[in-house]
Backbone as CSV, one residue per row, in Angstrom:
resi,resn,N_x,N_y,N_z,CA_x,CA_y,CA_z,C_x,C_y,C_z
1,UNK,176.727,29.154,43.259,175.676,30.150,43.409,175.535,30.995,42.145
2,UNK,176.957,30.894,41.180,176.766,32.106,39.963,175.601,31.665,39.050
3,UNK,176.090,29.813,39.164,174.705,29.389,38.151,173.426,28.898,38.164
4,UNK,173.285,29.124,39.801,171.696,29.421,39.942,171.277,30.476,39.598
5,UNK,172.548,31.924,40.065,171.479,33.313,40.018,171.232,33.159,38.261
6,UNK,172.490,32.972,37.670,171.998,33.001,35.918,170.948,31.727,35.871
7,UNK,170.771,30.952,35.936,169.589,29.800,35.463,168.484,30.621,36.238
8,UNK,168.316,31.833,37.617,166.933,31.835,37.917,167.035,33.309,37.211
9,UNK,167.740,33.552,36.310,167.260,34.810,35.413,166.505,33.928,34.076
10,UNK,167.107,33.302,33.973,166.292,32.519,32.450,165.293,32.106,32.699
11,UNK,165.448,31.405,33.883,163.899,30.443,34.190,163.199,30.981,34.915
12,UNK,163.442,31.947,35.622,162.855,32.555,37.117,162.699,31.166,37.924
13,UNK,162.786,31.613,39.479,162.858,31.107,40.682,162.099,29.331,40.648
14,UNK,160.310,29.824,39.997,159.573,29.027,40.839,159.866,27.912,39.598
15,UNK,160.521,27.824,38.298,160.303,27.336,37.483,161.893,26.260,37.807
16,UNK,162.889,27.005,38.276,164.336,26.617,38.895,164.253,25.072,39.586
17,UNK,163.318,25.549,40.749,163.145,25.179,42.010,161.938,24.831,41.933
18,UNK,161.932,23.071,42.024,159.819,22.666,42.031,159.738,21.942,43.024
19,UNK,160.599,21.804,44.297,159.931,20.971,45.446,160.768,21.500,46.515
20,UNK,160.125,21.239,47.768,161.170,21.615,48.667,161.642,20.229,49.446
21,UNK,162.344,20.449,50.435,163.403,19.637,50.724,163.066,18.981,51.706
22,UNK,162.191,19.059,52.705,161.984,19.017,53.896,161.716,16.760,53.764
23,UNK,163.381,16.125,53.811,162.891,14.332,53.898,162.641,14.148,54.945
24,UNK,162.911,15.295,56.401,162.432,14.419,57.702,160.860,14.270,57.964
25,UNK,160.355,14.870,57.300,158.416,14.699,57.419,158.398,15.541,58.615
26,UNK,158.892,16.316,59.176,158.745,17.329,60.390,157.731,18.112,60.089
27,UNK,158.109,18.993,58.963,156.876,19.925,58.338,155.093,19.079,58.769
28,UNK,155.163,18.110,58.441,153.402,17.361,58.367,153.347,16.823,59.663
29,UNK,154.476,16.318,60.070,153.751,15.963,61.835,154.164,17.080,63.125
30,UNK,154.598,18.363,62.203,154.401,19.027,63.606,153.079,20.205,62.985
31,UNK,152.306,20.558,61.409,151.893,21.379,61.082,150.489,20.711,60.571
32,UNK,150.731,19.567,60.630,149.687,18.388,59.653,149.520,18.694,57.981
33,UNK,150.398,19.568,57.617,150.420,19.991,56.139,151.836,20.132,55.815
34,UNK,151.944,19.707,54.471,153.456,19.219,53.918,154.037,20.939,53.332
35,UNK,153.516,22.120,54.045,153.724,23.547,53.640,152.978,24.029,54.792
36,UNK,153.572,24.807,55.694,152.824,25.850,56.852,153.252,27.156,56.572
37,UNK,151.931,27.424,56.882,152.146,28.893,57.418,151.376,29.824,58.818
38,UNK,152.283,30.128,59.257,152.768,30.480,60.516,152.412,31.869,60.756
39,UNK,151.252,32.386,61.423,151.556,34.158,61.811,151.932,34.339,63.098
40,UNK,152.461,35.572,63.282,153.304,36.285,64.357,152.847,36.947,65.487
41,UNK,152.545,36.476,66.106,151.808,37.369,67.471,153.264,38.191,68.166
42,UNK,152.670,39.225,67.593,153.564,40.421,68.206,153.216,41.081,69.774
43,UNK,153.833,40.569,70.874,153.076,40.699,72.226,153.294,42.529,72.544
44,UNK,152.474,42.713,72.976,152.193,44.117,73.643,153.704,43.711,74.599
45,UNK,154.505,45.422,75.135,154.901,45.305,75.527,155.005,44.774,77.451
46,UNK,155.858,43.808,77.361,155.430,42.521,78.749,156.263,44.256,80.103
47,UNK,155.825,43.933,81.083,155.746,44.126,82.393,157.420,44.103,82.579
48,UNK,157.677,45.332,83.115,159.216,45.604,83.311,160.436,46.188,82.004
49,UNK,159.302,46.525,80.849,160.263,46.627,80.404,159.847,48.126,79.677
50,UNK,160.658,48.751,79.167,160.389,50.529,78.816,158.823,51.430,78.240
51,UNK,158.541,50.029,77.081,157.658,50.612,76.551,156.190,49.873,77.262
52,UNK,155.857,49.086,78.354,155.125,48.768,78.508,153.866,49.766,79.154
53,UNK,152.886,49.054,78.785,151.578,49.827,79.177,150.554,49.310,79.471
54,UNK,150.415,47.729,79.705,149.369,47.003,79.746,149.704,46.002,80.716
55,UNK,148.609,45.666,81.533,148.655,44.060,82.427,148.960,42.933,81.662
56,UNK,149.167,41.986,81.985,148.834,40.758,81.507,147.691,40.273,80.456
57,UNK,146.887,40.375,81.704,145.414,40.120,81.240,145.375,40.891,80.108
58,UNK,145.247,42.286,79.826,145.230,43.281,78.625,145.950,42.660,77.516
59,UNK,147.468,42.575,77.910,148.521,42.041,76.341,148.063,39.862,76.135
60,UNK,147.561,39.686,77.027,146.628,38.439,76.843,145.946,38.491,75.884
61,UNK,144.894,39.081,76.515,143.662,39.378,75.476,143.635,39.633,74.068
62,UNK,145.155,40.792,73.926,145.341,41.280,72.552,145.965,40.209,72.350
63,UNK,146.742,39.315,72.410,146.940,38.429,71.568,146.359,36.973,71.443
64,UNK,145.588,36.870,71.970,144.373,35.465,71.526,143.572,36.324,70.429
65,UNK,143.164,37.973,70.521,142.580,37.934,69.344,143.426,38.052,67.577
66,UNK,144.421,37.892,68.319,145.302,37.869,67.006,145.442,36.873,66.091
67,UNK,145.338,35.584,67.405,145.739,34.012,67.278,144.763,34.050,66.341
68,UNK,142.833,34.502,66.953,142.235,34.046,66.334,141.952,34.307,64.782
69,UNK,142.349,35.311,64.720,142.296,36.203,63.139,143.524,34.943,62.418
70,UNK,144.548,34.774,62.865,145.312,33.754,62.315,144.708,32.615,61.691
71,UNK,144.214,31.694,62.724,143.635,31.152,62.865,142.095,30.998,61.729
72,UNK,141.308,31.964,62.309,140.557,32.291,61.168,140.284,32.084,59.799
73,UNK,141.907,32.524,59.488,142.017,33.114,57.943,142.530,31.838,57.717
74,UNK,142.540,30.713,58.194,143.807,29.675,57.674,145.502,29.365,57.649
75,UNK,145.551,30.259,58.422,147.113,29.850,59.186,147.457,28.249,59.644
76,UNK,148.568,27.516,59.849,148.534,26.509,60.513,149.173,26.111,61.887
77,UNK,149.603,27.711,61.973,150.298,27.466,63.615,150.615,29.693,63.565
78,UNK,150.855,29.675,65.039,151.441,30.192,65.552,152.595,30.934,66.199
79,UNK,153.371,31.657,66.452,154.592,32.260,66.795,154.470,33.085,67.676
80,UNK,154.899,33.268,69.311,154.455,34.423,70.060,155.981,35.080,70.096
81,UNK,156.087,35.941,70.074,157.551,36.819,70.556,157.070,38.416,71.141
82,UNK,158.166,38.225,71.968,158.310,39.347,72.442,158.843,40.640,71.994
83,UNK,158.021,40.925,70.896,158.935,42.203,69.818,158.435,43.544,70.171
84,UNK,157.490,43.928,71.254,157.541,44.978,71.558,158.625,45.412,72.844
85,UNK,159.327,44.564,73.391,159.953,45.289,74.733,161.652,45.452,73.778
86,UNK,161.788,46.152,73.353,162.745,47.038,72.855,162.982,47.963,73.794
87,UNK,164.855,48.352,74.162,165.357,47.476,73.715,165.963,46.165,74.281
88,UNK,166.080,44.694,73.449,166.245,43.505,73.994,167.513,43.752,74.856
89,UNK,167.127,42.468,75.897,168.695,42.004,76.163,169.088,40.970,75.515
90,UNK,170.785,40.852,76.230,171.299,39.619,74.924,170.831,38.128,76.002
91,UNK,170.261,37.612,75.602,170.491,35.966,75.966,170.087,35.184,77.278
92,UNK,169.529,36.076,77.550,168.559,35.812,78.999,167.411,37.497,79.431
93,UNK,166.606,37.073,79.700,165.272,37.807,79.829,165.221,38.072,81.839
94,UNK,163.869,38.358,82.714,163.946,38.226,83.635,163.084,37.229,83.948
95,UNK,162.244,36.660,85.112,161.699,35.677,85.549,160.139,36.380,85.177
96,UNK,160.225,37.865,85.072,158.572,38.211,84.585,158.264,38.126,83.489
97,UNK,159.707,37.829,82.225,159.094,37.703,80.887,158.827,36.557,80.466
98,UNK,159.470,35.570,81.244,159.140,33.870,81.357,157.605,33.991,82.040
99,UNK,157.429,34.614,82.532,156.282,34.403,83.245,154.926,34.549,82.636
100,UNK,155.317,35.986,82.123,153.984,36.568,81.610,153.869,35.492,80.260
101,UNK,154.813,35.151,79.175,154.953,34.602,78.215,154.181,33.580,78.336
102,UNK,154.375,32.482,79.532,153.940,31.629,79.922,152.628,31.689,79.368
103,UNK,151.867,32.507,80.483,150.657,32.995,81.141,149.774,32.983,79.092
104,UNK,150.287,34.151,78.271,149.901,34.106,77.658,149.974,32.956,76.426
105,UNK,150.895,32.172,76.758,150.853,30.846,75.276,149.941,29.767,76.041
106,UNK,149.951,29.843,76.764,148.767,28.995,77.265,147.404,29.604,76.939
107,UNK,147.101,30.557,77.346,145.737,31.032,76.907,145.726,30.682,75.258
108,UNK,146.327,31.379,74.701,146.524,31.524,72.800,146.545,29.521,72.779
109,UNK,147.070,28.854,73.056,146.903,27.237,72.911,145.697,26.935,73.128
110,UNK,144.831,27.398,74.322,143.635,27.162,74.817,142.351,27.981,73.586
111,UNK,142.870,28.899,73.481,141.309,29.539,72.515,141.929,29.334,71.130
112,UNK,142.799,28.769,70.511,142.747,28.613,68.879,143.386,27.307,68.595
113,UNK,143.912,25.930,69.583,143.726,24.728,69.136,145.205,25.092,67.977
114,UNK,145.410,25.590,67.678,147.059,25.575,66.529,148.203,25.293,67.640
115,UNK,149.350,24.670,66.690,150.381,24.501,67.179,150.920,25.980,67.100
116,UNK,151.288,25.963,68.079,152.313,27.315,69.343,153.722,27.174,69.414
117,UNK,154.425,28.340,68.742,155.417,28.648,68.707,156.138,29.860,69.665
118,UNK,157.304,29.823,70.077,157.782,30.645,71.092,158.973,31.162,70.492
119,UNK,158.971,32.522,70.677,160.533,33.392,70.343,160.909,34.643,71.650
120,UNK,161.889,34.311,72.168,161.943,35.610,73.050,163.625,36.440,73.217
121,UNK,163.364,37.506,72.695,164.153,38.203,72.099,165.203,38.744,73.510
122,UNK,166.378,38.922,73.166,167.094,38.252,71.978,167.768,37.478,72.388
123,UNK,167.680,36.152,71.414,168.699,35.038,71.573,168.457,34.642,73.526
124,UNK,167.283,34.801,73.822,167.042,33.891,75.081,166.722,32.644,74.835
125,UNK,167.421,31.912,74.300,166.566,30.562,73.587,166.070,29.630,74.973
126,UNK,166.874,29.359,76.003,166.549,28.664,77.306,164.921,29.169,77.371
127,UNK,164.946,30.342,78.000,163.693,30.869,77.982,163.124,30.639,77.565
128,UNK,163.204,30.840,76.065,161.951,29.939,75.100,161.534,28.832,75.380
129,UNK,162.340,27.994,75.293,162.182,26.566,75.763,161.010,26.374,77.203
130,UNK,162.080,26.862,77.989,160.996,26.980,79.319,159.409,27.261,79.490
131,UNK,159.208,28.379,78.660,158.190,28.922,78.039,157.343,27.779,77.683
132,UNK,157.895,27.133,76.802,157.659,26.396,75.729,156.728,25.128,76.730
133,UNK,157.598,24.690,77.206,157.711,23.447,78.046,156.018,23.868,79.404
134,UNK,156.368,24.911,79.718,155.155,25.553,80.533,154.493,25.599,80.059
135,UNK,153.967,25.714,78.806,152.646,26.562,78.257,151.912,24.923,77.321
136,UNK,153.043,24.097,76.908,152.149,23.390,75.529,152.939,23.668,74.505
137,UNK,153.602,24.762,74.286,153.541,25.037,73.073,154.900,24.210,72.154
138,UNK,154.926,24.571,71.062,155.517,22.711,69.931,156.368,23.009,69.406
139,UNK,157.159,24.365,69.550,158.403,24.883,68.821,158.500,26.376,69.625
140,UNK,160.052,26.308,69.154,160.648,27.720,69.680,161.153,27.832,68.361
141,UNK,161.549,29.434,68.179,162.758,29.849,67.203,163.885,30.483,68.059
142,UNK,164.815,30.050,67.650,166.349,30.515,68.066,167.323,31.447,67.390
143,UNK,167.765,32.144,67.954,168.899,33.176,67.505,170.525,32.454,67.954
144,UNK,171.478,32.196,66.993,172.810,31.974,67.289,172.987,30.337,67.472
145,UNK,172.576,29.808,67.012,172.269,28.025,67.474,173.821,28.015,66.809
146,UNK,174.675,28.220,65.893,175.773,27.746,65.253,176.634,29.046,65.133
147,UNK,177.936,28.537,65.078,178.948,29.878,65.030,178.043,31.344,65.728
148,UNK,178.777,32.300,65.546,178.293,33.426,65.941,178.325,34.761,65.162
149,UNK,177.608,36.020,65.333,177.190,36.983,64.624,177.284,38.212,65.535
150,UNK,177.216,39.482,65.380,176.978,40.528,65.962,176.070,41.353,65.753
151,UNK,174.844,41.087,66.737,173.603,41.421,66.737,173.628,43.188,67.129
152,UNK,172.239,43.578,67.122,171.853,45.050,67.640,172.514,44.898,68.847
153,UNK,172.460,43.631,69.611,172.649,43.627,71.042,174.008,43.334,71.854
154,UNK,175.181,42.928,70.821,176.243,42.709,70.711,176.662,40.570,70.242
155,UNK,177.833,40.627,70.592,178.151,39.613,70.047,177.448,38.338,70.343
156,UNK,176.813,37.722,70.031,175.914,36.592,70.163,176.937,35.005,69.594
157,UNK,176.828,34.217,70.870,177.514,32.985,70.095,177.149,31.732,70.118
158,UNK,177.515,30.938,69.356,176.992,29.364,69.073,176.645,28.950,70.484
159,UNK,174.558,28.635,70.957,174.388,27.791,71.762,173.805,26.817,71.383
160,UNK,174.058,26.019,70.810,173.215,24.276,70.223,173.754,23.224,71.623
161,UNK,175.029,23.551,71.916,174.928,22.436,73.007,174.628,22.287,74.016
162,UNK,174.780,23.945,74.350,173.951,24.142,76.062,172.412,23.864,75.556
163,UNK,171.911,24.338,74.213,170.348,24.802,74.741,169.752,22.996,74.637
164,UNK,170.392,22.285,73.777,169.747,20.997,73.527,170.087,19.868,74.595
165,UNK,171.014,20.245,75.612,171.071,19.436,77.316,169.794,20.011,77.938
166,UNK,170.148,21.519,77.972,169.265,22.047,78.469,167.598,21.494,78.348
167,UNK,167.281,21.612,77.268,166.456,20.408,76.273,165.800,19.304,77.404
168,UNK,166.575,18.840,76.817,167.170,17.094,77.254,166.876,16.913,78.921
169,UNK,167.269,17.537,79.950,167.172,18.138,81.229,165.417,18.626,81.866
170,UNK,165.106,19.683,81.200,163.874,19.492,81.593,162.772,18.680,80.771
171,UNK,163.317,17.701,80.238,162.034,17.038,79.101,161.426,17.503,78.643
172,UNK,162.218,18.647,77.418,160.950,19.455,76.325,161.523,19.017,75.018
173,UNK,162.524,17.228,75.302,163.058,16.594,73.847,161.544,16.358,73.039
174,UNK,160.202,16.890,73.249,158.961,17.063,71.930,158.960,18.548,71.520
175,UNK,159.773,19.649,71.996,159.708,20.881,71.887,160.520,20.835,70.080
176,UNK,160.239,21.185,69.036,161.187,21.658,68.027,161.837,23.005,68.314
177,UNK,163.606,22.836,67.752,163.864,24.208,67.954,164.397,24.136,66.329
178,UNK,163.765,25.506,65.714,163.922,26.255,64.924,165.187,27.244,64.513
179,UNK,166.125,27.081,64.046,167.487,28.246,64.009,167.281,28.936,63.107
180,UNK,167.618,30.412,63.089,167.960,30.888,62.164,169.325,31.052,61.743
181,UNK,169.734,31.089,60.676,170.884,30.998,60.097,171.370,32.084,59.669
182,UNK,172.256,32.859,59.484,173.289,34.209,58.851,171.756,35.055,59.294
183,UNK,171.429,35.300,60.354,170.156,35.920,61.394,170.193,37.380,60.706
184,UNK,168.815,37.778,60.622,168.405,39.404,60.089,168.676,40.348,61.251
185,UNK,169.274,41.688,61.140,169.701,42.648,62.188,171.061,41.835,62.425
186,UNK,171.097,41.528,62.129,172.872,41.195,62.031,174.138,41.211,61.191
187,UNK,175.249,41.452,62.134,176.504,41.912,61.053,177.386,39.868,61.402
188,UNK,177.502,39.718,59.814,178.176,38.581,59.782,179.627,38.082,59.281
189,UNK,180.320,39.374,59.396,181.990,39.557,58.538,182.451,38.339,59.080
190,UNK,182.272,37.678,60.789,183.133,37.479,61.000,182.995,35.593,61.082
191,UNK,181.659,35.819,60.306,181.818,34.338,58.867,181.471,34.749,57.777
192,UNK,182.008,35.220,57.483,181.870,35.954,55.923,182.602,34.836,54.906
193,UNK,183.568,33.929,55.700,183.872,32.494,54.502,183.459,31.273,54.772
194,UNK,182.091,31.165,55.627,180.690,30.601,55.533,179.647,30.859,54.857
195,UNK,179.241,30.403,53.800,177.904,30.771,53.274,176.667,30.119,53.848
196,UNK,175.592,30.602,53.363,174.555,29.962,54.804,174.365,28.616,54.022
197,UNK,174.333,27.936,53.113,174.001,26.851,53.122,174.620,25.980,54.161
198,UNK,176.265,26.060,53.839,177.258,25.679,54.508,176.522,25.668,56.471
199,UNK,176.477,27.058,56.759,175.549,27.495,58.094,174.731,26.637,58.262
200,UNK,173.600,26.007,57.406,172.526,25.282,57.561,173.058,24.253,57.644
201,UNK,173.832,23.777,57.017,174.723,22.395,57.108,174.954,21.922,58.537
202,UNK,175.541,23.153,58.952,176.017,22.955,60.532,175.126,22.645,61.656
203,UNK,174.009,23.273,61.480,173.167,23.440,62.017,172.227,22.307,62.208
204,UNK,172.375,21.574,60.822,171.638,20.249,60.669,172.759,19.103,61.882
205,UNK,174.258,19.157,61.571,175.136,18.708,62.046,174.265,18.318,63.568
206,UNK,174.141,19.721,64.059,174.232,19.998,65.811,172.890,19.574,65.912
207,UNK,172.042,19.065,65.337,170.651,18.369,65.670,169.715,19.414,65.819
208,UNK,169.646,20.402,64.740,168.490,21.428,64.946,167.135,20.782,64.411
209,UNK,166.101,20.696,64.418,164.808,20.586,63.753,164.430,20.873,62.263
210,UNK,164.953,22.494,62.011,164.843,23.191,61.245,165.353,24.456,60.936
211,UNK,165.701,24.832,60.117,166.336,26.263,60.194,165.661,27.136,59.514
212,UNK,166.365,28.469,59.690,164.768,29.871,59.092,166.389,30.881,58.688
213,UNK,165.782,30.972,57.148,166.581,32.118,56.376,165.548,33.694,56.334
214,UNK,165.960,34.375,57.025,165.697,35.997,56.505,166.148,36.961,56.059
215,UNK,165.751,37.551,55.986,166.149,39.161,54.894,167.318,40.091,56.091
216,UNK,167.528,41.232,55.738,168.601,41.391,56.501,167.818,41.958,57.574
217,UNK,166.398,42.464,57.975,165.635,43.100,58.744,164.376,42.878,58.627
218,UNK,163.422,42.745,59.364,162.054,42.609,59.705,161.617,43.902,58.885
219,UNK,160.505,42.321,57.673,159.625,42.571,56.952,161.011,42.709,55.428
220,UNK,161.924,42.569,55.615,162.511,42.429,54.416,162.790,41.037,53.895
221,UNK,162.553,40.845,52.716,162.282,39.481,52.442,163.589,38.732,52.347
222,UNK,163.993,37.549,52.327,165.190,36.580,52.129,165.475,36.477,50.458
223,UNK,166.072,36.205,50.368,166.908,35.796,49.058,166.362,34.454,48.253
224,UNK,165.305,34.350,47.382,165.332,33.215,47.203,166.529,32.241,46.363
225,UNK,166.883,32.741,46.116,168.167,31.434,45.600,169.314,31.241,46.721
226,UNK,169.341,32.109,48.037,169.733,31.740,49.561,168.653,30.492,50.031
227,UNK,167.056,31.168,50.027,166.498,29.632,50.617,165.772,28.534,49.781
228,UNK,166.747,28.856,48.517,166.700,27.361,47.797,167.895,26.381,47.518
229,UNK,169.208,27.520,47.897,170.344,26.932,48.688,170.289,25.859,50.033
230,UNK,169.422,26.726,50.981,169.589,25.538,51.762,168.908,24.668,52.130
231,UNK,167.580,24.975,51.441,166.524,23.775,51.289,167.295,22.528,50.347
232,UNK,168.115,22.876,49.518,169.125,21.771,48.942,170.279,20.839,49.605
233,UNK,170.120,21.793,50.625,171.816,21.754,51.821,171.042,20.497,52.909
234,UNK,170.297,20.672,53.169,169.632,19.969,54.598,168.409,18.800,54.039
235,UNK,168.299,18.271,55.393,166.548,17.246,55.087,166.058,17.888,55.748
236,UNK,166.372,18.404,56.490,164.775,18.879,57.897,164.187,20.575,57.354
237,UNK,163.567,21.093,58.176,162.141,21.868,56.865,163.334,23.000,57.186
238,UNK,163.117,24.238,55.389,163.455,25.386,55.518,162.422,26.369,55.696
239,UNK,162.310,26.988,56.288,161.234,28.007,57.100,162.081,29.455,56.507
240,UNK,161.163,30.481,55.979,161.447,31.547,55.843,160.962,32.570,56.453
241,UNK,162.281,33.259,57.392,161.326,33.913,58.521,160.958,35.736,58.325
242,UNK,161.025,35.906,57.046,160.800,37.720,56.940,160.548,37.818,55.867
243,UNK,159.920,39.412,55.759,159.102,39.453,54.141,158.608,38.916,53.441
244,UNK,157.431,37.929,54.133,156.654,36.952,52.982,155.359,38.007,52.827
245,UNK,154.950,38.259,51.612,154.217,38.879,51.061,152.945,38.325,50.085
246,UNK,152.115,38.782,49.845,151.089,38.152,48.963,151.979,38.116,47.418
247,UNK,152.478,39.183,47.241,152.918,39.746,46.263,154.601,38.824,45.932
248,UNK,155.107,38.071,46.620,156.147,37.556,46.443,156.433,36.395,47.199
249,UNK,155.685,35.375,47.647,155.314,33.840,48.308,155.658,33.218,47.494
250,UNK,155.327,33.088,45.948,155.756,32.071,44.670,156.888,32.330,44.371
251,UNK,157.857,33.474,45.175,159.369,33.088,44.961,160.211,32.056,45.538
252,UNK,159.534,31.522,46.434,160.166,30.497,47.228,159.720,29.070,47.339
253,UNK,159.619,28.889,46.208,158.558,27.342,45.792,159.423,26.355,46.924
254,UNK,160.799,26.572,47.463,161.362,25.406,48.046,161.201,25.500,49.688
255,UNK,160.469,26.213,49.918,160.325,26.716,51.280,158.861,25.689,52.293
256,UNK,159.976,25.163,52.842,158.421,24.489,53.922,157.668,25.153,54.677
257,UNK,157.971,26.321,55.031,157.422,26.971,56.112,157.569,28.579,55.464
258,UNK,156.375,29.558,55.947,156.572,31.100,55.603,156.598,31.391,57.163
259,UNK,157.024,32.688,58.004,156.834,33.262,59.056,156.381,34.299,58.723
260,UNK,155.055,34.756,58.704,154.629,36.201,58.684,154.199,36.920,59.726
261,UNK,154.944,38.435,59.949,154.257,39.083,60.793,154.117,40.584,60.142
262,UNK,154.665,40.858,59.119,154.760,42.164,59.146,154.089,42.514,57.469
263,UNK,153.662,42.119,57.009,153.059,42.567,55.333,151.505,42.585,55.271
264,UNK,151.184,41.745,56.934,149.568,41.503,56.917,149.115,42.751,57.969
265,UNK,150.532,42.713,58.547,149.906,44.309,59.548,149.063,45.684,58.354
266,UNK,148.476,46.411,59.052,148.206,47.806,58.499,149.487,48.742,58.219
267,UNK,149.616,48.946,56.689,150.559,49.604,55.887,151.381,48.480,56.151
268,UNK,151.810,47.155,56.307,152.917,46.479,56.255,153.675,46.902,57.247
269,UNK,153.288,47.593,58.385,154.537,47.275,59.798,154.204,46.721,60.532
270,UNK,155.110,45.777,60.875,155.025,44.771,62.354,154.046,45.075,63.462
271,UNK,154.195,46.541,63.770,153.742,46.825,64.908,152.049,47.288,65.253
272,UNK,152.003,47.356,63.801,150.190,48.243,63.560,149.309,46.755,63.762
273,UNK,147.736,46.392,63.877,147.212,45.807,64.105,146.795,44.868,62.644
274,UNK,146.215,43.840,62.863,145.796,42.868,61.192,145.461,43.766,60.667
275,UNK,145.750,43.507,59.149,145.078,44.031,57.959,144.269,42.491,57.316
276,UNK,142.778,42.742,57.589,142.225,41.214,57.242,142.231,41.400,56.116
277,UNK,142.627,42.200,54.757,142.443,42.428,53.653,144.042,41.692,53.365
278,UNK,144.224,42.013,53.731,146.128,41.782,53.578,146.284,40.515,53.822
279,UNK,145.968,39.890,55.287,145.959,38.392,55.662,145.321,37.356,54.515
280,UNK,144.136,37.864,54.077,143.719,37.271,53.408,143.964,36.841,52.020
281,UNK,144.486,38.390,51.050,145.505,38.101,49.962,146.691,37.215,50.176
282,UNK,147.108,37.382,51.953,148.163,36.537,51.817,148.357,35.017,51.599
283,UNK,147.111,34.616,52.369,146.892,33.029,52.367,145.813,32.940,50.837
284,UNK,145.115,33.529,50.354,145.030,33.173,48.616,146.301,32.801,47.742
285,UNK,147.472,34.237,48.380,148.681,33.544,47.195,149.372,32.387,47.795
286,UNK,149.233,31.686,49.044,150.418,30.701,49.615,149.189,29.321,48.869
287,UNK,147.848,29.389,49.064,146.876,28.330,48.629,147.702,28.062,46.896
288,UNK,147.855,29.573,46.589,148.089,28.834,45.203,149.382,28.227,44.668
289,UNK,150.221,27.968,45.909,151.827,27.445,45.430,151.589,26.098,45.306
């Protein structure tokens, strides 16, 4: 790692690093483009949980028009999560957040035609799946798929073998699951003599799809000589899941996938509504990688 960071001071990043890694062709037959990018439908908060304030139908609505602004602007897929019902539980949800989730990735599949992604916080990956499997939709992202970390929510640990029976069990083996690796909002001492390539390694091991490097917190960006580490480490796509920016996309020339939700919002937070000015700088700078 010493003589990448010195070779990407001489050369900088995009000059380092000129292809990405992705030999399983996953990236083009689950995105139809050999580079996706992905926006974040941030769901209103769902039914039962602190901060909620809206029906169904209401946090529906707001997010098909989100899809469509995605959509719109040239996105190539989708991501729904549940990032307003703070705060999460660890690793299972209730039967109304499967529900409502449902309810809404089906609609968002139905009015914008993109491949549909599912995340439901935190580290409910079953759920996702389920979700997943109910609605259409063509990928989940996962929290904790390999070894384990200590989240906001407490200790979170390796599920790749339950969730991929699990998988396997209700026939959602067309569902991709997505891992993230050394996961953002998380404390990782206690693999601290794992580096994430190594992580991604593992991860490839346990039959993940793909894995997603982020920054240490939402809307903070990843490391690019971390996700050009493990776009080197693996075949299947590296997805970068935080802080992709108009302003800093050409740092990660090795990256198959961007996840954006938070630089296209108004002022750059997650939680404020599109900035079509912002969305739009964003997909000008990803056109030009």
């Amino acid at each position: 790692m010493r003589v990448a960071k010195i070779a990407s001071l001489i050369l900088g990043p995009s000059l380092l690093h000129s292809k990405h890694m992705d030999t399983s062709g996953a990236t083009e037959s689950l995105f139809g483009v050999t580079r996706a990018l992905i926006g974040v439908v941030h769901l209103q908060a769902l039914p039962g949980t602190p901060a909620n304030k809206h029906d169904v139908a209401a946090i529906t609505s707001i997010a098909v028009e989100e899809a469509r602004i995605y959509r719109d602007a040239g996105f190539h897929a989708v991501v729904i999560e549940n990032t307003h019902d703070r705060p999460y539980l660890k690793t299972s949800v209730g039967p109304e957040i499967i529900a409502a989730m449902s309810v809404v990735s089906a609609e968002v599949r139905r009015a914008v035609e993109l491949p549909v992604g599912i995340q439901v916080l935190a580290g409910a990956n079953t759920s996702a799946l389920a979700v997943a499997l109910a609605s259409g939709a063509r990928f989940v992202r996962v929290e904790g798929f390999v070894f384990a970390h200590v989240a906001d929510e407490g200790l979170i640990e390796a599920s790749a073998g339950a969730l991929l029976r699990y998988r396997r069990a209700i026939g959602a083996d067309h569902v991709r699951v997505f891992a993230d690796v050394k996961k953002k909002h998380s404390a990782h001492a206690i693999t601290a003599d794992v580096d994430i390539a190594e992580t991604a390694r593992a991860a490839e091991f346990f039959l993940v799809d793909g894995v997603i490097v982020s920054g240490l917190a939402t809307g903070q960006p990843a490391e690019p000589d971390e996700v050009a580490a493990v776009a080197q480490a693996v075949s299947v796509p590296t997805l970068v899941g935080s802080g992709i920016s108009a302003e800093n996309i050409n740092r990660f020339p090795d990256a198959d996938a961007f996840i954006v939700g938070s630089s296209i919002k108004q002022n750059g937070l997650w939680s404020n509504p599109i900035d079509l000015e912002r969305t739009n700088e964003l997909v000008r700078a990803f056109r030009e990688l």
